[in-house]
N, C-alpha and C positions, 0 to 999 in steps of 0.2 A: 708326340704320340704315345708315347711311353708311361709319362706320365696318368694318359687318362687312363690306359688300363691298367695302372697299377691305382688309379681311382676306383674303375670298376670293380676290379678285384677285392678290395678293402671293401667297399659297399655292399658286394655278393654275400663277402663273408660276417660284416654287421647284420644284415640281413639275415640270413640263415641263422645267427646265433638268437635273433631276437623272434624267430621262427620256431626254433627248437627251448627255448626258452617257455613256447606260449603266449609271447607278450603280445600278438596280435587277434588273441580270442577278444570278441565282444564281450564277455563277464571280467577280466581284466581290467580293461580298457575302462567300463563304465562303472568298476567298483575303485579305480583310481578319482574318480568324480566325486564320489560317495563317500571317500575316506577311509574303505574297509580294508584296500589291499593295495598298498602302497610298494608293490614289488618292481611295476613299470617306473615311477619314478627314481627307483633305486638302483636300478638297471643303467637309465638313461644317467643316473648321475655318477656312477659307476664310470660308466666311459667317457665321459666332460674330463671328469679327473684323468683317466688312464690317458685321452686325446690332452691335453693340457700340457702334464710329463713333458710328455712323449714330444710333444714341438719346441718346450722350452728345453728339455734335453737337446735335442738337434741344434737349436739355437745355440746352446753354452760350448757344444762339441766343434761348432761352426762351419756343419752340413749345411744352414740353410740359414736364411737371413728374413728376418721380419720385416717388413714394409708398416708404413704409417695408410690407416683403413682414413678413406674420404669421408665426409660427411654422410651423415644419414640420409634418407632421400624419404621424408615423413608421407609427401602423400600415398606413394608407392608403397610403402611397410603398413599402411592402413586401409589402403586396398586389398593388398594380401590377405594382412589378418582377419578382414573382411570376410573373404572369400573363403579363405581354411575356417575360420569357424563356422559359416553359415555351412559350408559342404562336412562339417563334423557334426553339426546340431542332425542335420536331413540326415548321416547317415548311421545316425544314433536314435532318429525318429523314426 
């Protein structure tokens, strides 16, 4: 139980930073499309790096232990990607 809100917590607070950043204005969002303002990608690539660290840190300290991830599941992730882009296209139309 612990864990998820210490999920949530971290979420809350991604959230807010990417709130207070801006990064969810519509002119952001759709001049990252456009190529003019690449500050959402740089954000987002920002914390890949910082989240990366920060697991393989814990890993080497031997906080937490990495598991081997299962195979993909192709139709499934193509349904999704399905779905998030057509509901990104409608809510950018």
């Amino acid at each position: 139980m612990s864990s998820y809100l210490l999920a949530l917590i971290f979420g809350f607070g991604f959230g807010w930073a990417l709130d207070k950043a801006g990064l969810g204005q519509y002119g952001k969002i759709a001049n990252v499309f456009r190529f003019k303002d690449l500050t959402v990608l740089k954000f987002m690539m920002t914390a890949l790096c910082v989240a990366m660290i920060g697991v393989f840190g814990l890993r080497e300290l031997g906080l937490i232990e990495l598991t081997k991830v299962n195979e993909t599941y192709l139709f499934g992730n193509l349904v999704g990607g399905a779905v998030f882009g057509i509901g990104m296209a409608l809510a950018g139309f």
